[in-house]
LUMROMAR-17621 format. One record per residue (C-alpha): residue number from 1; x negated, y negated, z negated; residue in three letters. Coordinates in steps of 0.05 Angstrom, whole numbers. Example, Ala and Ser with C-alpha at 12.3 -4.5 7.8 and 13.67 -1.06 7.14 Angstrom:
<recs>
REC   seq       c1       c2       c3   type
REC     1     -246       90     -156    ALA
REC     2     -273       21     -143    SER
</recs>
This chain:
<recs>
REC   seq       c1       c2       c3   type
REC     1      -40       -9      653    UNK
REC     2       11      -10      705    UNK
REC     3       79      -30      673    UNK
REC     4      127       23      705    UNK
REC     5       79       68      676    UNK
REC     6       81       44      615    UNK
REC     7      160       50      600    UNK
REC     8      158      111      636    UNK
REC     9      168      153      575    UNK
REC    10      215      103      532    UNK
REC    11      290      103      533    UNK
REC    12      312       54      577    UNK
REC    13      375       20      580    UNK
REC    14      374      -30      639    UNK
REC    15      316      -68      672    UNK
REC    16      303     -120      729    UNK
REC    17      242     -151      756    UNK
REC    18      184     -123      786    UNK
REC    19      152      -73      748    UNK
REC    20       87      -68      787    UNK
REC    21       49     -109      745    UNK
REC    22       -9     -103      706    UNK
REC    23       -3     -104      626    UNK
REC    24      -68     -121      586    UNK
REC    25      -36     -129      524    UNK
REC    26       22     -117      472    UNK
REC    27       52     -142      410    UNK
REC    28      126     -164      380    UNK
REC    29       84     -228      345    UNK
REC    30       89     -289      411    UNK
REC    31       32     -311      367    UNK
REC    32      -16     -258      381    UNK
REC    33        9     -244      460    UNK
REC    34      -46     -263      514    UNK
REC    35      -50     -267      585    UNK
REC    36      -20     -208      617    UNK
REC    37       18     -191      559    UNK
REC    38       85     -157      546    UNK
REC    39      129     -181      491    UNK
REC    40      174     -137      451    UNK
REC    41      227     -184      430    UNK
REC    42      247     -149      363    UNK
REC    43      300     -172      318    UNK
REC    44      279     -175      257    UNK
REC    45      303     -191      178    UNK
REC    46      300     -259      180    UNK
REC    47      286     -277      255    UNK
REC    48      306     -258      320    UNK
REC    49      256     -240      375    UNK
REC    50      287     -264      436    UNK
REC    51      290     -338      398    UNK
REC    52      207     -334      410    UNK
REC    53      209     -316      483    UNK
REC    54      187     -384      505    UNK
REC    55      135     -386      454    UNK
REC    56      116     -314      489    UNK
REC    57      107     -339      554    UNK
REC    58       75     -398      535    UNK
REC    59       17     -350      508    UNK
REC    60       16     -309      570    UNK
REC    61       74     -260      575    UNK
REC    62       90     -232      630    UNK
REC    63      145     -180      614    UNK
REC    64      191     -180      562    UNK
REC    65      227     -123      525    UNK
REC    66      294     -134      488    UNK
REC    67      353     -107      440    UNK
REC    68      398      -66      468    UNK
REC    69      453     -115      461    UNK
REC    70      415     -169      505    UNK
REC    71      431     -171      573    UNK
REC    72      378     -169      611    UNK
REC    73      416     -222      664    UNK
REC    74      430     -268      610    UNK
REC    75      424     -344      643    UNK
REC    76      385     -363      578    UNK
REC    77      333     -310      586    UNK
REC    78      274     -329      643    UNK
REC    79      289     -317      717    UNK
REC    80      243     -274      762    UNK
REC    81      213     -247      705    UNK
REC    82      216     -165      690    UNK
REC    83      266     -156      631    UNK
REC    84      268      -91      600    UNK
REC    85      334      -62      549    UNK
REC    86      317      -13      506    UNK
REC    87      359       34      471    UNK
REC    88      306       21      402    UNK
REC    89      255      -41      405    UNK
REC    90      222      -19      342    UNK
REC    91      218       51      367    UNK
REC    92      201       33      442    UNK
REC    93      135       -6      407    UNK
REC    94      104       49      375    UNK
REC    95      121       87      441    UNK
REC    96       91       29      486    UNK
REC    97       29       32      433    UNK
REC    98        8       99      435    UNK
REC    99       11       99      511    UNK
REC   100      -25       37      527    UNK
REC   101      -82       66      471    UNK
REC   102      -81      133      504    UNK
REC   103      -54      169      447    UNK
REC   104     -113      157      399    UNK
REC   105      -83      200      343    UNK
REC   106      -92      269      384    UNK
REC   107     -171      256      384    UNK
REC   108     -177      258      319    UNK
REC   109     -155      290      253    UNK
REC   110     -106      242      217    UNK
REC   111      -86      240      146    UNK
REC   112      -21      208      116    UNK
REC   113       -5      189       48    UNK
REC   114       54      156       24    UNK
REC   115       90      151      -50    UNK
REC   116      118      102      -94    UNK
REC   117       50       95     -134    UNK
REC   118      -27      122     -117    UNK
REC   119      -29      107      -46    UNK
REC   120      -89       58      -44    UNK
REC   121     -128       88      -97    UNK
REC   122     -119      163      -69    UNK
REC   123     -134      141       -2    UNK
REC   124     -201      116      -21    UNK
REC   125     -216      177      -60    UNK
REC   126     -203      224        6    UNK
REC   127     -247      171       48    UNK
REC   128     -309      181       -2    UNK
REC   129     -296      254      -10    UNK
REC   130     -302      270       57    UNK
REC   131     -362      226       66    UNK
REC   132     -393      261       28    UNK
REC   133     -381      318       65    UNK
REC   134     -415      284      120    UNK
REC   135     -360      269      164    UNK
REC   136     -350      194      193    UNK
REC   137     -276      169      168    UNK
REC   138     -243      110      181    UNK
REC   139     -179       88      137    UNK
REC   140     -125       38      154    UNK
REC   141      -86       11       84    UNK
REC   142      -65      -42       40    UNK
REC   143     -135      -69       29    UNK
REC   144     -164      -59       97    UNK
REC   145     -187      -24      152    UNK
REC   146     -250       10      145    UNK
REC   147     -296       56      181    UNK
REC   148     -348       88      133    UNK
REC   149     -372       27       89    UNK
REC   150     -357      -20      141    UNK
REC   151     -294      -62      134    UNK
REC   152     -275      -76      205    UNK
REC   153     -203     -128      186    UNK
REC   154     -170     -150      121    UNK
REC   155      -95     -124      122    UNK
REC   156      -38     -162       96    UNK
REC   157       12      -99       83    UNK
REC   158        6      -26       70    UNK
REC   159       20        0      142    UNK
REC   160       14      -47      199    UNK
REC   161       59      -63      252    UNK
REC   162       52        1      306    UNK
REC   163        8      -39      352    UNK
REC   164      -44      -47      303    UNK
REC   165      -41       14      283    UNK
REC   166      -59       45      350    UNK
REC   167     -110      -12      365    UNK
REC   168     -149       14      306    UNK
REC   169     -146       84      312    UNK
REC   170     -174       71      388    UNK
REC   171     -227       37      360    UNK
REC   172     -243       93      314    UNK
REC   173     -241      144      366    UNK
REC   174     -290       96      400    UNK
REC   175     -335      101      344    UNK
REC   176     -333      177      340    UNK
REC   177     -287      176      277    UNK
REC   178     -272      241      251    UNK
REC   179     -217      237      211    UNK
REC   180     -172      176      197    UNK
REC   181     -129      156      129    UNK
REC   182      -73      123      149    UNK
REC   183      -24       93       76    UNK
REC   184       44      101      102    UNK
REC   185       99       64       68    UNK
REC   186      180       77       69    UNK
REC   187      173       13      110    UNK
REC   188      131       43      162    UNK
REC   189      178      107      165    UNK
REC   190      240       62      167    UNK
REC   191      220       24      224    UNK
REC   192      185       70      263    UNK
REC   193      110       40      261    UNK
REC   194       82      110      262    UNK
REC   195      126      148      311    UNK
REC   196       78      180      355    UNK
REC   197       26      189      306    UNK
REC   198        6      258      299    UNK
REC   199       -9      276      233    UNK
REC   200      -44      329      208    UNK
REC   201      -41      330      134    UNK
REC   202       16      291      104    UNK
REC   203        9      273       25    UNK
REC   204       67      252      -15    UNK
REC   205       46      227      -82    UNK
REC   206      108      215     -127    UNK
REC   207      172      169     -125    UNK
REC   208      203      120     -162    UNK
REC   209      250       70     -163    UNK
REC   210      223       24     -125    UNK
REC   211      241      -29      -62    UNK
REC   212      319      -25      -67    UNK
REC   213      339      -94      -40    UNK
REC   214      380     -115       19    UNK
REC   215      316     -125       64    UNK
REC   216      285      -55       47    UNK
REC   217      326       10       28    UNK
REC   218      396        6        5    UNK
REC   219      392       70      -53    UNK
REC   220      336      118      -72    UNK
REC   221      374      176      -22    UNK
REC   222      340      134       28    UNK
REC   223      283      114        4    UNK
REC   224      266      182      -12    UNK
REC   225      286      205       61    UNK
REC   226      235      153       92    UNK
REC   227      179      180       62    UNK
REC   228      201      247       72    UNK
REC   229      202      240      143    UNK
REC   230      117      235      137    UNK
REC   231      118      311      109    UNK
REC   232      165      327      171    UNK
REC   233      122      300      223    UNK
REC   234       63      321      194    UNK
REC   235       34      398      206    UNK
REC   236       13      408      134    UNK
REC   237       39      379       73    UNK
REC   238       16      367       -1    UNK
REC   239       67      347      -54    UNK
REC   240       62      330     -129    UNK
REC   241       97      398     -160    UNK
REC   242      100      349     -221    UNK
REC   243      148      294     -193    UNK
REC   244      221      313     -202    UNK
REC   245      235      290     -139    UNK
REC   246      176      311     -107    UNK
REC   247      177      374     -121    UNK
REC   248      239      392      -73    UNK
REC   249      205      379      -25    UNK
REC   250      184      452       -3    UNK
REC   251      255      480      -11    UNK
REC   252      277      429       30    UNK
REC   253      229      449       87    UNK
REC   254      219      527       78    UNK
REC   255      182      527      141    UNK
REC   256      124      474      125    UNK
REC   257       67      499      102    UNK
REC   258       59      459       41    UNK
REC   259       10      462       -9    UNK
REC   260       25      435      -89    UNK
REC   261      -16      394     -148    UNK
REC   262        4      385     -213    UNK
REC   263      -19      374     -282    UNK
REC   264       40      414     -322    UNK
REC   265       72      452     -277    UNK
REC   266       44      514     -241    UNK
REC   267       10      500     -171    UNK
REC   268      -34      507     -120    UNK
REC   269      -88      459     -148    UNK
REC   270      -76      458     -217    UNK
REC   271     -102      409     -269    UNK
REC   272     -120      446     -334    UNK
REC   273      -86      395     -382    UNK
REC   274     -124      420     -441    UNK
REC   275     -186      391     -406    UNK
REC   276     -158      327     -393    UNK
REC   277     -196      267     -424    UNK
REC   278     -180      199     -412    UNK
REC   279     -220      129     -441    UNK
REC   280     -224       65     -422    UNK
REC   281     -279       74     -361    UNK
REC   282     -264      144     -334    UNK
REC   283     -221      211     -327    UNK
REC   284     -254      274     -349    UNK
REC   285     -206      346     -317    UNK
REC   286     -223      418     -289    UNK
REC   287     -172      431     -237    UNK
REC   288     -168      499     -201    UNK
REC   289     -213      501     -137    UNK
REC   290     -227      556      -94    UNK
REC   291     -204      598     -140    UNK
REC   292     -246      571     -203    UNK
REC   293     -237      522     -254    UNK
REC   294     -282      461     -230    UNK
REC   295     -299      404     -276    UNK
REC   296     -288      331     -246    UNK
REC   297     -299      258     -272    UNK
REC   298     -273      196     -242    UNK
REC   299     -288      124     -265    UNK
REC   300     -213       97     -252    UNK
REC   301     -175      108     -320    UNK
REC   302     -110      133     -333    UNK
REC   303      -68      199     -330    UNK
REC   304      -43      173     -255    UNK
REC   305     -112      175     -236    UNK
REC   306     -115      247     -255    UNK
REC   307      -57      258     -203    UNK
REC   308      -88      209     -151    UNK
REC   309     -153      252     -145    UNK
REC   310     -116      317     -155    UNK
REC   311      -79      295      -87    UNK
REC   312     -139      281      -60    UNK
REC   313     -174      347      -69    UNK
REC   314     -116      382      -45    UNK
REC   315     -113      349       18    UNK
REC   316     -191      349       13    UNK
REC   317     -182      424        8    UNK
REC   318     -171      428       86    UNK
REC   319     -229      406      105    UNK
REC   320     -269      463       55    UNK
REC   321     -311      413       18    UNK
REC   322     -337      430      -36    UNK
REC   323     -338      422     -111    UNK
REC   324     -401      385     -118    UNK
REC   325     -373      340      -55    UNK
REC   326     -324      322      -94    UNK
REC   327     -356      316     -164    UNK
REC   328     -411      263     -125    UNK
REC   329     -352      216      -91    UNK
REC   330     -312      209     -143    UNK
REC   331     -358      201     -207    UNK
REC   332     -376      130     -190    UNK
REC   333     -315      103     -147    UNK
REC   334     -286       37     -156    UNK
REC   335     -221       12     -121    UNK
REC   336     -216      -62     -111    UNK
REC   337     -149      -84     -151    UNK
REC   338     -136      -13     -188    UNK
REC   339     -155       -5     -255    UNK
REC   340     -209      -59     -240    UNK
REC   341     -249      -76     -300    UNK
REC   342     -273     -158     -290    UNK
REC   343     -341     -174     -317    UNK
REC   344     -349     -233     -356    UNK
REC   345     -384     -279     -400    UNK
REC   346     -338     -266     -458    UNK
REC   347     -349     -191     -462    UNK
REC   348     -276     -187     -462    UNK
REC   349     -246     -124     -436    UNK
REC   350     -202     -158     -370    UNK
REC   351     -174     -106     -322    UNK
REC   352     -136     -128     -257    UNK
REC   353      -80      -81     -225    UNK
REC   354      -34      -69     -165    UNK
REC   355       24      -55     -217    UNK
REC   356       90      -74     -189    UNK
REC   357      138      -26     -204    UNK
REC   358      170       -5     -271    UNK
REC   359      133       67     -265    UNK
REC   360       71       34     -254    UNK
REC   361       75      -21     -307    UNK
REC   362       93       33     -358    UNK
REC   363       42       82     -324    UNK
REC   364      -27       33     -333    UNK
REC   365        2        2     -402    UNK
REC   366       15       75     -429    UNK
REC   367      -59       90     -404    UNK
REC   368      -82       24     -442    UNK
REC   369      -55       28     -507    UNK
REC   370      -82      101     -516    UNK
REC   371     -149       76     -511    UNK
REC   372     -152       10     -535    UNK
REC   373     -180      -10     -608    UNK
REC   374     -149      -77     -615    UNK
REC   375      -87     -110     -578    UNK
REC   376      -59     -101     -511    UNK
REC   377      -49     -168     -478    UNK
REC   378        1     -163     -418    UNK
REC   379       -1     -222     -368    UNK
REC   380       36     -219     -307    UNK
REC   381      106     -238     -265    UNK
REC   382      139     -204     -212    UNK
REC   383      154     -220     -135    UNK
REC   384      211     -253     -110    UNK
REC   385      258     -239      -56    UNK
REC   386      246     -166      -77    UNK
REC   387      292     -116     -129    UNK
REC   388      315     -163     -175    UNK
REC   389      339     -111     -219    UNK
REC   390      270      -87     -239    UNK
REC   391      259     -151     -273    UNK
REC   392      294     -145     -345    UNK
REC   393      272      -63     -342    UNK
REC   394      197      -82     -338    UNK
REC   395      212     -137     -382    UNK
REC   396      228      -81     -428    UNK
REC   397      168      -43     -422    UNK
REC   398      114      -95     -426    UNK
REC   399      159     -110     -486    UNK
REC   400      154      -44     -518    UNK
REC   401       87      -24     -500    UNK
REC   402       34      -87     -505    UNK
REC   403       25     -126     -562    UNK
REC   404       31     -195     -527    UNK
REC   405       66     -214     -461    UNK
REC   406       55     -267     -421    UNK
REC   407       92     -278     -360    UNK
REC   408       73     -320     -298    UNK
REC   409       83     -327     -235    UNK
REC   410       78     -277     -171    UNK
REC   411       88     -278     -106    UNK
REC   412      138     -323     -107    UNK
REC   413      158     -328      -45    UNK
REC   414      224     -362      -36    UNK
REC   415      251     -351     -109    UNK
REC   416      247     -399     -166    UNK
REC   417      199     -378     -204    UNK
REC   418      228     -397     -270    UNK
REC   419      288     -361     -254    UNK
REC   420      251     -300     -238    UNK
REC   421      210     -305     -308    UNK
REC   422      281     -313     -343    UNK
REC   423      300     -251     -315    UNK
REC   424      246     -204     -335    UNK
REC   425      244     -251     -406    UNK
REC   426      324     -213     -417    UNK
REC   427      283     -149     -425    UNK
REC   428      226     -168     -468    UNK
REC   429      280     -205     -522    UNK
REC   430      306     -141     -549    UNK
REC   431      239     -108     -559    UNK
REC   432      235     -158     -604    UNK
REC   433      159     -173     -583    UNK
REC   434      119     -238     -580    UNK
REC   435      118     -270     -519    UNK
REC   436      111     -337     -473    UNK
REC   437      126     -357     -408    UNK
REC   438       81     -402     -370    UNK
REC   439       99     -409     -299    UNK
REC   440       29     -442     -265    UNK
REC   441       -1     -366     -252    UNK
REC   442      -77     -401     -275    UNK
REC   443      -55     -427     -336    UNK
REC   444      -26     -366     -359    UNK
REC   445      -84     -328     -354    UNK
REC   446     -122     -375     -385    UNK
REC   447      -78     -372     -443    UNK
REC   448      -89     -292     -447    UNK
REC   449     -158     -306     -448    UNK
REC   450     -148     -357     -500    UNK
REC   451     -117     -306     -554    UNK
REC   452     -159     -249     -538    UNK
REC   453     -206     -221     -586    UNK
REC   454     -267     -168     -578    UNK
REC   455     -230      -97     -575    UNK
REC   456     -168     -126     -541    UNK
REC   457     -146     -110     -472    UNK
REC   458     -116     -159     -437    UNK
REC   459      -84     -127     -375    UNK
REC   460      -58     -172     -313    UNK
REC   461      -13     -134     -262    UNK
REC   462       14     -155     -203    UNK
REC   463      -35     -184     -151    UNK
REC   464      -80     -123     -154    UNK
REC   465     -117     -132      -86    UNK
REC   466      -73     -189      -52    UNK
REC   467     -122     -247      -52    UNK
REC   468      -72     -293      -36    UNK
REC   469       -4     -331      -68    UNK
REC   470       59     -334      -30    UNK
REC   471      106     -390      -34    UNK
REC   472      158     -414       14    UNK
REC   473      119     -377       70    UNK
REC   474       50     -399       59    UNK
REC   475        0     -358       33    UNK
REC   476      -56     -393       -8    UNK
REC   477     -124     -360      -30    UNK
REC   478     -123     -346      -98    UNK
REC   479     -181     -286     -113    UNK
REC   480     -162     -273     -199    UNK
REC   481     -239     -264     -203    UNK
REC   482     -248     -317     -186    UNK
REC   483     -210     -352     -220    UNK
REC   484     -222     -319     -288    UNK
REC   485     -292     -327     -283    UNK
REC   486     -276     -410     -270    UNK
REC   487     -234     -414     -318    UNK
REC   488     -282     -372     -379    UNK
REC   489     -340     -427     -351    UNK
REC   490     -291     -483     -374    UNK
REC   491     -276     -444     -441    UNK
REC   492     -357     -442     -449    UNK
REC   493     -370     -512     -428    UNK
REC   494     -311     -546     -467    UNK
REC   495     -329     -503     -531    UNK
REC   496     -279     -461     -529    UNK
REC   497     -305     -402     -532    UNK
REC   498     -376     -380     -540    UNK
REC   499     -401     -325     -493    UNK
REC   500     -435     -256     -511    UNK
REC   501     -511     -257     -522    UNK
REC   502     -565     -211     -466    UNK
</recs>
């Protein structure tokens, strides 16, 4: 595509250069530019984009786009190239995205969900539902990017940079996609990866305190307003009637039509809480339907998964499948890294979750201990360079809620690890609870392991789906079914432990 055409509908500051050239590709990462590319030099947390120019060209830029405070006849920038100022990179990205793609999003029927907890899991459960109703679907989210059963990449974060975005949903148009499921984080909202995205249903599952920190949102006011903006853009809305927060939603915009779910309060799709069962394998509800009372079973456990697939079947609702749809893609679901149940030689009862927040700690331990007929057996640490004042508060609740804590490392990233143990440990010390800390993430599983007995639960938040461990920039591959299932073979072999008869 032609690059004058290209910019044509982006607010431009200055330019120079000759703008009749040809642009075959786009992306803010000089890694991933090729021949004929143009670069959009963002400036980002941590690095600046015009500092990985060179590195641009080197790769086959041909254009660049800057900040608005660069000028674009700067004697350190490259001469006789086109130089384009922009009055928003991030914003001029998804612009430049969704017209090099063509707009993808307006050929097919997109779906939004964002919140504080649920996204992942719900997601799923409107990709299978409307499967079932025989329509092809495609989803973009924290695990991957899927079309049907297929998985067509591995993702790294909830919502990907705009580029991808667009690149994926063109591919799904491509391949006759009906509707896509897009998980849209405050992130994404914040810095514009989804502006031009045209939404069609917009799902807003709950909020809590979550990602206050100096590189994310600065209060809950804004937090809140990120993921806000997805009901905005969107031309239908559903909101959890349930969530405090939430539930303002509709007065705040009279003139959305926006539907509501709840389990207590009253709502369009209402859970009868009466009907509500919950064990350690699957959810049992009716929820209102069409105007009936329709009986539904899950195999995730946990109240939150009574809210996840009541968002789903709300949002569901709009594309008029129907109750037996739903009853046939949600009875035997599974969500990698939510509420995941680990098989193993020891018959012990191991479940791996994305828990990572207070709400969700308390969330999947309250679930646990409801159920569970011996001890709950918490292992698990928290990320660093994130909200460090989360720490001692879910500290706290693994305190007060399991039976045993141990606490390991996380993602890391930059952070001592010890330090970031110590932290959450100032929580745990009043609950007056037993616990140890054990940085090496391996060896404090193995531990749990160690002390468990048939009937407990032993519960590891935290990685959930990441298959990886972050530290000091590099990721390594570290799959925790992997690694249980190693380290239960040593148990065996050493003597350990002995496993469960056939």
């Amino acid at each position: 595509m032609l690059l004058d055409k290209l910019i044509s509908k982006i607010e431009i500051i200055n330019k120079i250069g000759d703008l009749n050239l040809d642009i075959t590709n786009i992306h803010s990462d000089s890694r991933k530019i090729k021949e004929g590319g143009l670069f959009v030099a963002i400036n980002g947390f941590s690095k600046n984009g015009i500092d990985f120019i060179p590195d641009a060209i080197k790769n086959g830029a041909i254009a660049i786009i800057v900040e608005p405070d660069v000028d674009v006849n700067d004697e350190t920038l490259p001469k006789g190239m086109p130089i384009i100022s922009v009055k928003n990179t991030r914003k001029a990205l998804s612009q430049l995205a969704c017209e090099f793609y063509d707009n993808p999003s307006k050929k097919l029927k997109l779906i939004g969900v964002t919140g504080t907890k649920g996204k992942t899991t719900t997601t799923f459960m409107i990709k299978s539902i409307l499967e079932k109703h025989g329509l092809n679907v495609g989803l973009i989210g924290s695990i991957a990017v899927y079309i049907n059963e297929e998985k067509i990449e591995d993702t790294d974060r909830t919502t990907p940079e705009s580029i991808e975005i667009q690149k994926y949903l063109s591919i799904m148009v491509e391949r006759k996609v009906d509707v896509a499921i897009l998980e849209v984080s405050s992130q994404a909202m914040k810095l514009d990866r989804v502006s031009g995205c045209e939404f069609d249903v917009g799902l807003f599952t709950n909020l809590t305190e979550d990602h206050i920190s100096p590189k994310e949102h600065p209060n809950m006011e804004d937090y809140f307003n990120c993921k806000l903006k997805l009901i905005k853009i969107s031309k239908h809305g559903i909101i959890n009637n349930d969530d405090k927060i939430v539930c303002k939603v509709k007065d705040l915009l009279p003139d959305k039509d926006i539907k509501t779910f709840s389990i207590d309060n009253k709502s369009d799709f209402k859970v009868n809480p009466d009907t509500v069962i919950i064990t350690d394998s699957f959810i049992d509800f009716s929820i209102l339907y069409n105007g009936k009372e329709e009986k539904i079973e899950a195999c995730i456990p946990g109240k939150f998964s009574v809210y996840n697939a009541a968002g789903a079947i709300a949002v569901c609702s709009s594309f008029n499948v129907t109750a037996d749809e739903i009853r046939n893609a949600l009875k035997d679901l599974k969500v990698l890294g939510r509420s995941e149940l680990v098989p193993n030689k020891l018959g012990l009862t191991i479940m791996i979750d994305y828990a990572h927040t207070p709400s969700s700690l308390e969330s999947i331990l309250t679930a646990v201990k409801s159920y569970a007929k011996g001890k709950v057996i918490c292992a698990w640490g928290v990320g660093g360079d994130r909200d460090s004042a989360k720490r001692p508060i879910m500290g706290e609740i693994s305190g007060r809620l399991a039976d045993f804590t141990v606490l390991m490392s996380d993602q890391v990233r930059t952070e001592d690890p010890l330090k970031i143990l110590k932290e959450i440990e100032v929580g745990i010390i009043p609950t007056g609870k037993p616990y140890k800390i054990i940085v090496d993430r391996t060896e404090g599983i193995r531990y749990a392991i160690s002390i468990a007995k048939p009937g407990d639960i032993i519960v590891i938040p935290g990685l959930g789906h990441d298959l990886y461990l972050e530290r000091n920039g590099i990721k390594y591959p570290y799959d925790e079914r992997k690694v249980i299932a190693k380290l239960i073979d040593e148990m065996i072999a050493s003597g350990e432990r002995t496993p469960i008869k056939k």
